[in-house]
GUTI-352220 format. One record per atom (N, C-alpha, C): atom name; residue number from 0; x, y, z. Coordinates in Angstrom, 3 decimals, always signed. Atoms other than C-alpha are relative to their C-alpha. Layout:
BEGIN
CA; NUM; X; Y; Z
...
This chain:
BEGIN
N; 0; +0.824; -1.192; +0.000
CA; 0; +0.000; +0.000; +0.000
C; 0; +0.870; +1.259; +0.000
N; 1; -0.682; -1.213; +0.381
CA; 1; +2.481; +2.363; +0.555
C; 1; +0.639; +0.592; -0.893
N; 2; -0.749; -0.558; +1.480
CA; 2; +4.811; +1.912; -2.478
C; 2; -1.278; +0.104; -0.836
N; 3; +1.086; -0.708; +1.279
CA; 3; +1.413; +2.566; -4.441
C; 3; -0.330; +1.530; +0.213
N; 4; -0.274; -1.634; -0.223
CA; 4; +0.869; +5.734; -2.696
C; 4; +1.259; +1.066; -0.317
N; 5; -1.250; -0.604; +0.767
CA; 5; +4.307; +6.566; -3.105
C; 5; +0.009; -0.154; -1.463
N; 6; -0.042; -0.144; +1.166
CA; 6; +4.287; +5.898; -6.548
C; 6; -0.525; +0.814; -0.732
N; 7; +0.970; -1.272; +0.092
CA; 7; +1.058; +8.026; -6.956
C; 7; +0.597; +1.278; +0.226
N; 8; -0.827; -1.499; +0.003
CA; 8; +3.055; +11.007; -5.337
C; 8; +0.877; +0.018; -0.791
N; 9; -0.762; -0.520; +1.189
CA; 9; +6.284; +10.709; -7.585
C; 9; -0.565; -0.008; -1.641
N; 10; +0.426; +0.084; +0.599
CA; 10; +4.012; +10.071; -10.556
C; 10; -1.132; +1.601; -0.265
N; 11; +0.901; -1.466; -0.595
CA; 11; +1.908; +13.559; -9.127
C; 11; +1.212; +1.273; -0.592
N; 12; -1.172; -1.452; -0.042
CA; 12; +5.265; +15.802; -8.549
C; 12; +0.703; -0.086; -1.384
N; 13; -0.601; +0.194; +1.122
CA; 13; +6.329; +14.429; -12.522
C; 13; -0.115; +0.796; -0.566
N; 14; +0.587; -1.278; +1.006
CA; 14; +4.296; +17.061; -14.088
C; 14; -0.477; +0.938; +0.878
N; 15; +0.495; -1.205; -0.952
CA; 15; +3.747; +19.652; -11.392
C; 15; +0.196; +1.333; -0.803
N; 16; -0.195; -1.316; +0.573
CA; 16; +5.461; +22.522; -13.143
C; 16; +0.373; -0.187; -1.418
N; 17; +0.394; +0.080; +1.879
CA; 17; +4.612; +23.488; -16.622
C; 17; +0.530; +1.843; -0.135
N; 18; -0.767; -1.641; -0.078
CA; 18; +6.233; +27.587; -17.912
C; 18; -0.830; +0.464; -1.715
N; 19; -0.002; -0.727; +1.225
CA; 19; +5.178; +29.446; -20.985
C; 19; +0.540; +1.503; +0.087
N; 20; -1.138; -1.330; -0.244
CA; 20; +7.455; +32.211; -21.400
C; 20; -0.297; +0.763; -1.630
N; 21; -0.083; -0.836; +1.133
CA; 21; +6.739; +34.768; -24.366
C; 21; +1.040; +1.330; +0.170
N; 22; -0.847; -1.222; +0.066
CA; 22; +9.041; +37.536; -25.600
C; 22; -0.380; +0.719; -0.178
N; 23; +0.643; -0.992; +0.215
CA; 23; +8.498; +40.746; -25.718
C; 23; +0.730; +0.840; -0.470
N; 24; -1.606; -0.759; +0.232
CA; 24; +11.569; +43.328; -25.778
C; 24; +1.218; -1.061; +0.348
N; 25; -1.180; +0.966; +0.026
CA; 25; +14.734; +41.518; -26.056
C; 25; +0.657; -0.528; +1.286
N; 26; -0.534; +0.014; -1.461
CA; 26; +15.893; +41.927; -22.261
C; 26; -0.958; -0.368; +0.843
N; 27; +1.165; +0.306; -1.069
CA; 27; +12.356; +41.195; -20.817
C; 27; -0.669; -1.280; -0.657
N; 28; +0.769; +1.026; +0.407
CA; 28; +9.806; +38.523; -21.116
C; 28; -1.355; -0.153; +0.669
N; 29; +1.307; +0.669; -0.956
CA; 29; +6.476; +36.575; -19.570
C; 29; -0.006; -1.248; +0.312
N; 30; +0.193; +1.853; -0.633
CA; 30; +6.179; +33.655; -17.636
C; 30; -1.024; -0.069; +0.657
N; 31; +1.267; +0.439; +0.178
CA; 31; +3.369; +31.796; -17.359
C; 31; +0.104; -1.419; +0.768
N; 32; -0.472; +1.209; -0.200
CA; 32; +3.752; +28.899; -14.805
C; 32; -1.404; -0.300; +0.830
N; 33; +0.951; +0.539; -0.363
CA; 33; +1.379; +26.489; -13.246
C; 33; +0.112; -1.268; +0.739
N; 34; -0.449; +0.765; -1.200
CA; 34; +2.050; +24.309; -9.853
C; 34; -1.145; -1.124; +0.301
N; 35; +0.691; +0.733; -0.102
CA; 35; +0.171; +21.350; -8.733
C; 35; -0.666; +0.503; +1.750
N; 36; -0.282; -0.373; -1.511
CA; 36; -1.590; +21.604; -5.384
C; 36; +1.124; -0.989; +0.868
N; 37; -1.470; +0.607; -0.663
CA; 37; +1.219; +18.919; -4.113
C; 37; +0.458; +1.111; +0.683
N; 38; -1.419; -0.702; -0.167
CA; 38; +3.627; +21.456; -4.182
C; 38; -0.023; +0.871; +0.900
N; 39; +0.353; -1.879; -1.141
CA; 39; +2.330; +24.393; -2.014
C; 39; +0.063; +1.214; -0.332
N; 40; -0.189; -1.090; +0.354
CA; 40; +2.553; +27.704; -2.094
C; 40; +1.542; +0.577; +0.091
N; 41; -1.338; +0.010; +0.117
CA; 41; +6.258; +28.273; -1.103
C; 41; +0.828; -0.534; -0.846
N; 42; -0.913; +0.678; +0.774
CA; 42; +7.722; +25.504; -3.243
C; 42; -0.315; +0.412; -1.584
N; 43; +0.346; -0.769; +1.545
CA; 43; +5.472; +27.052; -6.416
C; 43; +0.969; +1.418; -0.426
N; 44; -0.993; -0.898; +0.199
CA; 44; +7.386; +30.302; -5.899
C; 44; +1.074; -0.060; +0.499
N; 45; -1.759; +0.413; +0.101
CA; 45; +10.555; +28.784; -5.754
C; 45; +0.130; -0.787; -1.421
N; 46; +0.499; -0.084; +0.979
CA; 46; +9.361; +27.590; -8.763
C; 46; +0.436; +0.750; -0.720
N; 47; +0.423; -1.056; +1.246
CA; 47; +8.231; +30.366; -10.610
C; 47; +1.651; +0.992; -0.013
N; 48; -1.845; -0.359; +0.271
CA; 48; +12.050; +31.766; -9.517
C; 48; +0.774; -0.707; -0.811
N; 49; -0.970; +1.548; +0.573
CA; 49; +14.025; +28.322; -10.741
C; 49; -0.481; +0.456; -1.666
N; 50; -0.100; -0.246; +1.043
CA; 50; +12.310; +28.963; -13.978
C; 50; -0.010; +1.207; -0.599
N; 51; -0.534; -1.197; +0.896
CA; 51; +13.018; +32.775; -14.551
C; 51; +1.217; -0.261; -0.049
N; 52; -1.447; +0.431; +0.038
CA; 52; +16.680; +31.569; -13.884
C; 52; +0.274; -0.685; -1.197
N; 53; -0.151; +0.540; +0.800
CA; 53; +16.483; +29.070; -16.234
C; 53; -0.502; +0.856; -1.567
N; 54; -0.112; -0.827; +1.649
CA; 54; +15.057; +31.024; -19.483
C; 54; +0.891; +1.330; +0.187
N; 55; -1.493; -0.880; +0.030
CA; 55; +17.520; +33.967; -18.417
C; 55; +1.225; -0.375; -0.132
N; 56; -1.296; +0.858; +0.350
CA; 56; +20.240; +31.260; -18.794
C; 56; -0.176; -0.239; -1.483
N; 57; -0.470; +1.042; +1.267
CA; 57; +19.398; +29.746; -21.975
C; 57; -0.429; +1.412; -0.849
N; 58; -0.190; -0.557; +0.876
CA; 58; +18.819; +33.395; -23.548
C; 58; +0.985; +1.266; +0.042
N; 59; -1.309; -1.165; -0.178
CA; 59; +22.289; +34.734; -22.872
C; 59; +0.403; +1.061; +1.038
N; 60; -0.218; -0.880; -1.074
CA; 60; +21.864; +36.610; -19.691
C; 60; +0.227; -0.585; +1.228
N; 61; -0.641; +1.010; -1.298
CA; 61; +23.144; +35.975; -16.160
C; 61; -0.924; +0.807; +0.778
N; 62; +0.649; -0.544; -1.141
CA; 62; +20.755; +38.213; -13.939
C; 62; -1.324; +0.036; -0.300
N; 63; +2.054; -0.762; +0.360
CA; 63; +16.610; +38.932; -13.483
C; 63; -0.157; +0.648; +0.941
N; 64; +0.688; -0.594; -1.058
CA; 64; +14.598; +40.939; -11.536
C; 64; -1.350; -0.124; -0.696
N; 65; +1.337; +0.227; +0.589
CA; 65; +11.015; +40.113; -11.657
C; 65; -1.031; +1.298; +0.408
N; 66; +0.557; -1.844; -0.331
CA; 66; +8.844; +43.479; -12.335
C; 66; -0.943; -0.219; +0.452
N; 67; +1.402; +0.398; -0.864
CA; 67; +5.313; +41.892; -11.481
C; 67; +0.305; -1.089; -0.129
N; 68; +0.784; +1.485; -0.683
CA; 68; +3.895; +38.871; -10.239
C; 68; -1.355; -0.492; +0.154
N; 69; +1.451; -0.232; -0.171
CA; 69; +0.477; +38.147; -10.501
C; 69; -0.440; -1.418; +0.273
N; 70; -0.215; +1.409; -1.035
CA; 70; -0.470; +34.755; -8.316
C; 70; -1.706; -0.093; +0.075
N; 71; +1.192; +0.549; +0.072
CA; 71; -3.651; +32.760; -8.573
C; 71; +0.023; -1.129; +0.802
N; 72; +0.381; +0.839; -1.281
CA; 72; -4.754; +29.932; -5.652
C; 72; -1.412; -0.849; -0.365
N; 73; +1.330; +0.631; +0.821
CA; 73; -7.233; +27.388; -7.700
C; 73; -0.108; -0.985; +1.376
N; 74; -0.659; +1.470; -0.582
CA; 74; -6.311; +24.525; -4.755
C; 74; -1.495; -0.234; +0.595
N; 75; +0.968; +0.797; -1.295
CA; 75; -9.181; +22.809; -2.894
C; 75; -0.163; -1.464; -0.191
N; 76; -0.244; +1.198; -0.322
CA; 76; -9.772; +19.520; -1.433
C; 76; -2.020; -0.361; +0.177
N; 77; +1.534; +0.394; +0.295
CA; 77; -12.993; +17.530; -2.051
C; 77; -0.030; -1.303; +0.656
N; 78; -0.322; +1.371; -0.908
CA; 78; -13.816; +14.595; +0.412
C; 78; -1.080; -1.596; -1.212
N; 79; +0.575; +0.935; +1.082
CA; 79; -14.863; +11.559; -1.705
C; 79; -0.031; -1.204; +0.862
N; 80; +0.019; +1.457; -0.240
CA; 80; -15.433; +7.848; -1.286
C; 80; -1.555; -0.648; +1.099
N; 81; +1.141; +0.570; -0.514
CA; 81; -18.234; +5.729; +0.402
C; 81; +0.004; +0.699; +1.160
N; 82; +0.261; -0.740; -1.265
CA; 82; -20.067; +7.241; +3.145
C; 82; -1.496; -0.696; +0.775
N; 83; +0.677; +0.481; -0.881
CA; 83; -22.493; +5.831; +5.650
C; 83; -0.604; +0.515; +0.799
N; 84; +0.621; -0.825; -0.869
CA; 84; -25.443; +7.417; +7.368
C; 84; -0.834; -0.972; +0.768
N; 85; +0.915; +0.370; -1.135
CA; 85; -27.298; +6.248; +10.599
C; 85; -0.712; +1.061; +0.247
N; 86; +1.148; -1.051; -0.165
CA; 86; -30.773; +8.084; +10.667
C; 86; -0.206; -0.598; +1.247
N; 87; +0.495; +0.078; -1.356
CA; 87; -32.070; +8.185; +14.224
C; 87; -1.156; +1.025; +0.120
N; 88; +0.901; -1.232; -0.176
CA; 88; -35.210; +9.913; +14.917
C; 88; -1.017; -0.404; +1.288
N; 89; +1.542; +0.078; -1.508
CA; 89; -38.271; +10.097; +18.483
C; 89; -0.406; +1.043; -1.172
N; 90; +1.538; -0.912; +0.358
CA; 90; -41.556; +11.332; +17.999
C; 90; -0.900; -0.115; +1.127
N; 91; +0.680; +0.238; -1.255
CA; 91; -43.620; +12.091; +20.781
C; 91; -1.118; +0.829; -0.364
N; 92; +1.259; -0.306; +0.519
CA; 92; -47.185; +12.133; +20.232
C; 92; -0.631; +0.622; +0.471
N; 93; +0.889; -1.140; -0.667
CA; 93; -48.214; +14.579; +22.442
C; 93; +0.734; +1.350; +0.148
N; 94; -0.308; -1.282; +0.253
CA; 94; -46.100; +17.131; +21.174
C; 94; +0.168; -0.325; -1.841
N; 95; +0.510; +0.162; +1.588
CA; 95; -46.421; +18.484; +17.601
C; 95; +1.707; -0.100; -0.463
N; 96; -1.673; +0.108; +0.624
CA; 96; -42.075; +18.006; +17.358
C; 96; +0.565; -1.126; -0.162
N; 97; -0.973; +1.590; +0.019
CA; 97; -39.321; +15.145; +16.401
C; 97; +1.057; +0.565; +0.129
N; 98; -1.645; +0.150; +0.097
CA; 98; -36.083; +14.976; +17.095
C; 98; +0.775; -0.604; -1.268
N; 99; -0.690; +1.301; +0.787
CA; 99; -33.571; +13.250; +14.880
C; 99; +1.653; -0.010; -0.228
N; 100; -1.113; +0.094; -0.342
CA; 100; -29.982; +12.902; +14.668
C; 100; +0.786; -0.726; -1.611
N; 101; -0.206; +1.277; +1.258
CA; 101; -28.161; +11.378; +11.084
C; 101; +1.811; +0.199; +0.058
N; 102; -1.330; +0.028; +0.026
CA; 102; -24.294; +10.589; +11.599
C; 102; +0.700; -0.342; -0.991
N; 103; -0.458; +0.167; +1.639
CA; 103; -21.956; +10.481; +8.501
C; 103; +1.271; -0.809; +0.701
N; 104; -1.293; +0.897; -0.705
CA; 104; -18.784; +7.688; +9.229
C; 104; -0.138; -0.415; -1.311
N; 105; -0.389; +0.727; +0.927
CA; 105; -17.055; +5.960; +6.439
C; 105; +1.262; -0.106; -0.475
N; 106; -1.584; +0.126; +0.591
CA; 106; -13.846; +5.430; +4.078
C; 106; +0.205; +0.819; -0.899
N; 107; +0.193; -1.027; +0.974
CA; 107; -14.034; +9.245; +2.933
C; 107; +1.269; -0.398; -0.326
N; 108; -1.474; -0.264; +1.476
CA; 108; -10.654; +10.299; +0.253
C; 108; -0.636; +1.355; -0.060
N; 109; +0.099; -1.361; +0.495
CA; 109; -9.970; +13.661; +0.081
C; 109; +1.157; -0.025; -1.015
N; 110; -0.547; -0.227; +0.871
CA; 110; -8.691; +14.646; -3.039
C; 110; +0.518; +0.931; -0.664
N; 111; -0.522; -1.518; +0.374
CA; 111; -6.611; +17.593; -4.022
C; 111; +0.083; +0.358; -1.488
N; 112; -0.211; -0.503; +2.049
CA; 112; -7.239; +19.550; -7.586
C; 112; +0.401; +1.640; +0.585
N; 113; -0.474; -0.811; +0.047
CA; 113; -6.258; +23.035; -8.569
C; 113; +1.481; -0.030; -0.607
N; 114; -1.426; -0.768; +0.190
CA; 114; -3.291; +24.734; -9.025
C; 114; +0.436; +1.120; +0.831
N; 115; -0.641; -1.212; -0.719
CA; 115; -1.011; +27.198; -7.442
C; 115; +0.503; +1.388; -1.883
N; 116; -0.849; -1.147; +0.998
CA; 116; -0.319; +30.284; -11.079
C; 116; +0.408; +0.946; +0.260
N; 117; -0.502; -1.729; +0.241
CA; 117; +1.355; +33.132; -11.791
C; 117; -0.044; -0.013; -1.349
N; 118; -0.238; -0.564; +0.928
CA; 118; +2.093; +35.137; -14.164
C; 118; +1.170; +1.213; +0.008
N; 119; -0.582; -0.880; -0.346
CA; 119; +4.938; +37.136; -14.234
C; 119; +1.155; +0.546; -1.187
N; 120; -0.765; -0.541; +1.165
CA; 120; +7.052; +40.036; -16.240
C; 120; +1.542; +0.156; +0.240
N; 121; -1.182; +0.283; -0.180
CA; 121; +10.520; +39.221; -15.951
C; 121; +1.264; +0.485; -0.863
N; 122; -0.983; -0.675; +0.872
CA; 122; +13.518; +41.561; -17.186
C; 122; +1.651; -0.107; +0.439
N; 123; -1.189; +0.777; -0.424
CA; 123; +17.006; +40.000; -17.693
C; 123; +1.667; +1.313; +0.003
N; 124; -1.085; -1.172; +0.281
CA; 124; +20.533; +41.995; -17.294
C; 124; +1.696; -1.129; -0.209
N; 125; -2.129; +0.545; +0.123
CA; 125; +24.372; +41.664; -18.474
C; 125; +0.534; +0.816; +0.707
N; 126; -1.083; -0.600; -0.325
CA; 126; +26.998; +42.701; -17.350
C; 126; +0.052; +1.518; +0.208
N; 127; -0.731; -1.620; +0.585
CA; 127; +27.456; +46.266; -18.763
C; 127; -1.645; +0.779; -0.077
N; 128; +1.602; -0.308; -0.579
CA; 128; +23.397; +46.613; -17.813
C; 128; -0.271; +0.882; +1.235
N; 129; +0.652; -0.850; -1.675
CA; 129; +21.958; +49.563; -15.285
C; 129; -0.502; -1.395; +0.839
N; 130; +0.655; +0.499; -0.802
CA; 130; +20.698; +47.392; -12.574
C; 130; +0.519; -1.587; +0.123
N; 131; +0.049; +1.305; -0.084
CA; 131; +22.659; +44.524; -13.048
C; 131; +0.770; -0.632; +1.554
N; 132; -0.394; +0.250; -0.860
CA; 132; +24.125; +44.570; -9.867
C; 132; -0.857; -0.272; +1.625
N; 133; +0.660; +0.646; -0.790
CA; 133; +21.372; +44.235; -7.880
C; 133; -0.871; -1.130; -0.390
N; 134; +0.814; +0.723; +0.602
CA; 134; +19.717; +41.981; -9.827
C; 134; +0.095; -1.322; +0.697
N; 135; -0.400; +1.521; -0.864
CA; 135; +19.340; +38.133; -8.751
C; 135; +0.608; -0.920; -1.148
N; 136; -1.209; +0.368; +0.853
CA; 136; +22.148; +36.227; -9.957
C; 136; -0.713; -1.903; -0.477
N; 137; +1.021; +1.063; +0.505
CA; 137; +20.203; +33.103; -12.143
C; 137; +1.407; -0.713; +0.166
N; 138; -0.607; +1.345; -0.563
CA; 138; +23.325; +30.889; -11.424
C; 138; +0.489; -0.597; +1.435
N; 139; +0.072; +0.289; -1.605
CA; 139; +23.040; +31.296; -7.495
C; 139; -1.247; -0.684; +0.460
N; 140; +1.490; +0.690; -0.536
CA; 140; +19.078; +30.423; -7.565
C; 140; +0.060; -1.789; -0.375
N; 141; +0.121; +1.392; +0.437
CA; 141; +19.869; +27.325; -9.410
C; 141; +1.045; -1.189; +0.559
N; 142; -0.906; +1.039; -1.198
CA; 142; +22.802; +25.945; -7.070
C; 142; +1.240; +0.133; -1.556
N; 143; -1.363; +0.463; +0.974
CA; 143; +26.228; +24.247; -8.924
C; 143; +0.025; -0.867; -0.764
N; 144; +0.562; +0.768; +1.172
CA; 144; +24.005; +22.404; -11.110
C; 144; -0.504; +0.559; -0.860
N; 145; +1.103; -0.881; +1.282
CA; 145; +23.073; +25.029; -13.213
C; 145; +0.188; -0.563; -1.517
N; 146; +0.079; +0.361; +1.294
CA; 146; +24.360; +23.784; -16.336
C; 146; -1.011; -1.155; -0.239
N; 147; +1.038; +1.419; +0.461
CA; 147; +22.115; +20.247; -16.223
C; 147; -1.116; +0.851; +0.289
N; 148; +1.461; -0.736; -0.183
CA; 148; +19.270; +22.349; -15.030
C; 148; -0.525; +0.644; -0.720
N; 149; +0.407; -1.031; +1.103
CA; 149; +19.096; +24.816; -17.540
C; 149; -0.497; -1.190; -1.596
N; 150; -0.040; +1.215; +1.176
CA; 150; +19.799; +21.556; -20.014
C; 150; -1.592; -0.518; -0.044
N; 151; +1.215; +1.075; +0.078
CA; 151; +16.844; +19.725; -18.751
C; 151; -1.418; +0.354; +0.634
N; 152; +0.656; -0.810; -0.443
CA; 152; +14.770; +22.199; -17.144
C; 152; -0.536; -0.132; +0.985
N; 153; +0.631; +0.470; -1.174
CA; 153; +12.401; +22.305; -14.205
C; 153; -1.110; -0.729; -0.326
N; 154; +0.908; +0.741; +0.481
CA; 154; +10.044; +19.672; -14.063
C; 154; -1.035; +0.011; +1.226
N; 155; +0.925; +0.269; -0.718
CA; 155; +8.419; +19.470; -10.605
C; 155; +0.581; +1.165; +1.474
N; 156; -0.404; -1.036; -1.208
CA; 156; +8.549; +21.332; -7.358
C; 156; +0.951; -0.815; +1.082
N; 157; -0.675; +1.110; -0.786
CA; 157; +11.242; +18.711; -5.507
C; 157; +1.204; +1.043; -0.015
């Protein structure tokens, strides 16, 4: 039972994060990403960072600063599976009322849908760039694996 659950979660976190990135001016862009609820809200925007790093790597620049952010929260949890009610009810015939009582017990499943999005406008800098010195350095967010990372991109929130 458990390696099926486990399997279910790494099979879950496989496709968590998905990016669409359009260009706009040569130094800026849009990203367009979309988190599973798995992942949370923290690990989505670590995320939605990991992959401005990564398309600021693979289009020639070493820094970003992200100008907006615009963050959407689809997530909820829906309780499912067989459910079991015990009706209980008095009636007392010399009053015009009933009581009654109906208890819910069973083998609910809650099930998580949604998403965690953004959307965000992301403008990259070189070197010899105003602002590139404060900027955030896209081969510090991605650790001393940046080259395979950038290679193979982000795939899940892990």
């Amino acid at each position: 039972m458990k390696l099926r659950i486990g399997m279910a979660f790494a099979f879950t976190l496989a496709a968590l994060a998905g990016c669409k990135s359009t260009g706009g001016l040569e130094s800026q862009f849009m990203l367009r990403t979309s988190t599973a609820t798995a992942c949370g809200p923290m690990a989505a925007a670590r995320v939605e960072q990991e992959l401005a790093a990564v398309e600021t790597l693979r289009r020639g620049y070493d820094r970003f600063q992200i100008l907006r952010n615009t963050v959407a929260n689809s997530t909820r949890a829906t309780v499912t599976g067989p459910t079991h009610a015990n009706p209980y009810a008095t009636a007392d015939t010399s009053s015009p009322s009933a009581n009654g009582n109906v208890t819910y017990f069973g083998n609910q499943r809650v099930a998580m849908s949604g998403a965690h999005e953004a959307m965000m406008y992301v403008q990259m800098f070189k070197p010899r760039d105003k602002g590139y010195k404060t900027a955030i350095d896209a081969r510090e967010v991605l650790g001393p694996d940046w080259k395979a990372i950038v290679a193979r991109g982000i795939r899940s929130c892990n």
